[in-house]
C-alpha positions in Angstrom: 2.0 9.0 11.3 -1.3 9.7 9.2 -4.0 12.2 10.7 -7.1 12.5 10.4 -6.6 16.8 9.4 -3.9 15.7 7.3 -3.6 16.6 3.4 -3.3 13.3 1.2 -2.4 12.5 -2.3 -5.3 11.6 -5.0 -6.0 11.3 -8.4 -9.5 11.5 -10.2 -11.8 8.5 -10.6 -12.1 9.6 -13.9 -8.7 8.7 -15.0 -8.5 5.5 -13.0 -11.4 4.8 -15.9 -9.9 6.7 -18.2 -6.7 4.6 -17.9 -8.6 1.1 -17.7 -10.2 0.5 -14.3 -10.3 -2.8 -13.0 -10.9 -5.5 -9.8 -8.1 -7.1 -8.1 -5.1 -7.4 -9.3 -3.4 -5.7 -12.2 0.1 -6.9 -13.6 0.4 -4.0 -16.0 1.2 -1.4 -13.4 3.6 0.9 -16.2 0.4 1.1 -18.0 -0.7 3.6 -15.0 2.1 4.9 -13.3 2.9 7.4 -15.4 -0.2 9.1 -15.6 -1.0 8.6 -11.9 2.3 10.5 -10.7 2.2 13.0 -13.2 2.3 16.3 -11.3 -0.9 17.3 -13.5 -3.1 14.6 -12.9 -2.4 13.9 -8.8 -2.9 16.7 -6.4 -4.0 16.7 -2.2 -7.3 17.0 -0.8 -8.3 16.6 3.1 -8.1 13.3 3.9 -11.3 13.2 5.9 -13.1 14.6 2.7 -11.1 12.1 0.4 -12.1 9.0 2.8 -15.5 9.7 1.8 -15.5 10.8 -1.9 -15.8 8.2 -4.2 -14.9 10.9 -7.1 -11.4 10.4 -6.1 -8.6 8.0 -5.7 -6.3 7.8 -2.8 -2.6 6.7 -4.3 -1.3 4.4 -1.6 1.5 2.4 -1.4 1.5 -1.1 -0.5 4.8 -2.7 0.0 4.7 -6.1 0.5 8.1 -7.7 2.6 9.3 -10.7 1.2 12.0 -13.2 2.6 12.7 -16.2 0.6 9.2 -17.9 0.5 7.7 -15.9 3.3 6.3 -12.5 4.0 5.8 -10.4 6.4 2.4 -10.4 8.2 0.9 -7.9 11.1 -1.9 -6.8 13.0 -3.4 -3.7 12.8 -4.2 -2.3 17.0 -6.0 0.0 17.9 -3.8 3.3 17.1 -3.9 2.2 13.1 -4.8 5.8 11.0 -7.6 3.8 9.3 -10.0 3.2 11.9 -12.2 0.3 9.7 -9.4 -1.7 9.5 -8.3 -2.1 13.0 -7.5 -5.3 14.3 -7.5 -6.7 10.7 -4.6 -8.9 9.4 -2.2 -7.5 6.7 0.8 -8.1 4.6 0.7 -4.6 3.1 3.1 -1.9 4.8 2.8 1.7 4.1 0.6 4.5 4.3 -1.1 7.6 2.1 0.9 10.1 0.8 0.7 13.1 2.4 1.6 16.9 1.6 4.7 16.5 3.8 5.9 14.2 0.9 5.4 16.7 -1.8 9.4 17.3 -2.1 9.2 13.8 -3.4 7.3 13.6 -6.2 8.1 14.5 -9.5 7.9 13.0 -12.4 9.7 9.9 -12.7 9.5 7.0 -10.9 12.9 7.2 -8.5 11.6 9.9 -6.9 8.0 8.2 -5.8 10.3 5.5 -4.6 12.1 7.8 -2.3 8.9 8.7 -0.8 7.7 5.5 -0.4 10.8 4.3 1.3 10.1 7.0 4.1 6.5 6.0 4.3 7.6 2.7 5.1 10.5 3.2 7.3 7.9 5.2 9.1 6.3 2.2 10.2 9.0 -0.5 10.3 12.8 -0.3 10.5 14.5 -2.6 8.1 17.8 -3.8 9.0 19.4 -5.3 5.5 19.8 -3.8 1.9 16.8 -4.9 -0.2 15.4 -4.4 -4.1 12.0 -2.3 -4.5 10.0 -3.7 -7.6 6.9 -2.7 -8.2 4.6 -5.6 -9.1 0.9 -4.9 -9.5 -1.7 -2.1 -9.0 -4.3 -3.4 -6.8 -8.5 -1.8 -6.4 -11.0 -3.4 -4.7 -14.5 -1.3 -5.6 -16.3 -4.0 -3.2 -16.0 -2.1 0.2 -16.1 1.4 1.5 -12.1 1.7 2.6 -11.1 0.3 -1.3 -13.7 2.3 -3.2 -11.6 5.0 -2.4 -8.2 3.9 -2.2 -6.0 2.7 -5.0 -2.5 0.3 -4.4 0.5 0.7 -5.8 2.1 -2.7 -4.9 5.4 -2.8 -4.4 7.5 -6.0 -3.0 10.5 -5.5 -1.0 13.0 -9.0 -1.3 15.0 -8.9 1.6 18.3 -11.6 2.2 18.0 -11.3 5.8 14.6 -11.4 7.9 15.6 -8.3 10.1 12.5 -6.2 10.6 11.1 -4.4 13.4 8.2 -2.5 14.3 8.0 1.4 14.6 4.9 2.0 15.3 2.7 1.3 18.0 -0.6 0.0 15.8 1.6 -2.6 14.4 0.8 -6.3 16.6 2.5 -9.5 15.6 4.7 -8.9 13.1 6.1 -12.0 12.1 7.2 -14.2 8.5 4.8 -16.1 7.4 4.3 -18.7 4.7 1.7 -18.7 1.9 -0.3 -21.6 3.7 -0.1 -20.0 7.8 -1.3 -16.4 5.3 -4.0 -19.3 3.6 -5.2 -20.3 7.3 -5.9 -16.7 8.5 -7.4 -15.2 5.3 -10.5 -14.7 6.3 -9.0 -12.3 9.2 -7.3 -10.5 6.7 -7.9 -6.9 5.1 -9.7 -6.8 1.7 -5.9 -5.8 -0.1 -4.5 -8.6 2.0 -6.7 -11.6 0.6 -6.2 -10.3 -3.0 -2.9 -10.5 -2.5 -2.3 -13.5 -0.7 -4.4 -15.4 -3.6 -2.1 -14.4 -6.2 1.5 -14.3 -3.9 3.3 -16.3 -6.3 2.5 -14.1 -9.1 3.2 -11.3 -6.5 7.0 -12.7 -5.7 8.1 -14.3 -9.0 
């Protein structure tokens, strides 16, 4: 679970620019990955220093659980590590990466995997094999949480719906369809509504 005094993983704003910043949605994610989890270029600050540095990029996965045409939706309660989000709607699991995951990352890409699998199973226990792609970088420079955050978008394609909670700030999980996500978008988080705007791109 994220802390408040914990240590989280960043990169500089300069080489989010450097690389090609952007708004939204980016389908090009090889383009950056590289670079961002090079072992030269990312490196932990304090996250309640990062939350409020808009020098710096938080790297945060955001895994995005598909079934068939559905994916899984939540709400964030009251425990959620990011207090402005709280009781906002999501479709995004996962969570910074902290110093604890430091074992993890090296230079190629299987081994930020591993670490984001144990972010998520953090939060969710998933009962069935499923395939990790990942589809999209995702910014969002138009609110306080996203100017400091960057997504790494994965989707995980499941052939069975079995998912439960883990943790206690996660309300109403449930599948959902692109038009019941459509219906509650303007509940949603910032990352959500991006995503849910482009979900077909997202799952193809």
């Amino acid at each position: 679970m994220n802390t408040p005094s914990e240590n989280i993983l960043v990169v500089r704003r300069s080489l989010f620019d450097q690389l090609g910043s952007f708004q939204g949605l980016n389908f090009t994610p090889q383009k950056y990955l590289a670079a961002l989890l090079s072992r030269g270029n990312n490196f932990f600050l304090p996250r309640v220093q990062a939350e409020n540095d808009p020098t710096h990029k938080q790297i945060v996965p955001y895994a995005i659980i598909a079934f068939q045409d559905k994916v899984l939706y939540y709400v964030r309660g009251k425990k959620a590590g990011e207090q402005r989000l709280v009781a906002k709607g999501s479709i995004g699991i996962g969570g910074h990466m902290n110093d604890t995951d430091e074992s993890f990352f090296a230079l190629d890409e299987a081994a930020y995997r591993a670490g984001v699998e144990r972010e998520v199973n953090e939060e969710i226990k998933i009962d069935t094999k499923f395939e990790d792609r990942i589809v999209a970088l995702l910014n969002d420079d138009t609110t306080d949480v996203g100017r400091v955050h960057l997504g790494i978008v994965h989707v995980f394609k499941l052939p069975e719906p079995k998912v439960e909670k883990r943790e206690a700030m996660i309300t109403n999980l449930a599948f959902l369809t692109k038009k019941e996500l459509v219906a509650r978008r303007e509940s949603l988080e910032s990352w959500s509504q991006i995503c849910v705007d482009s979900l077909e791109r997202l799952l193809a």
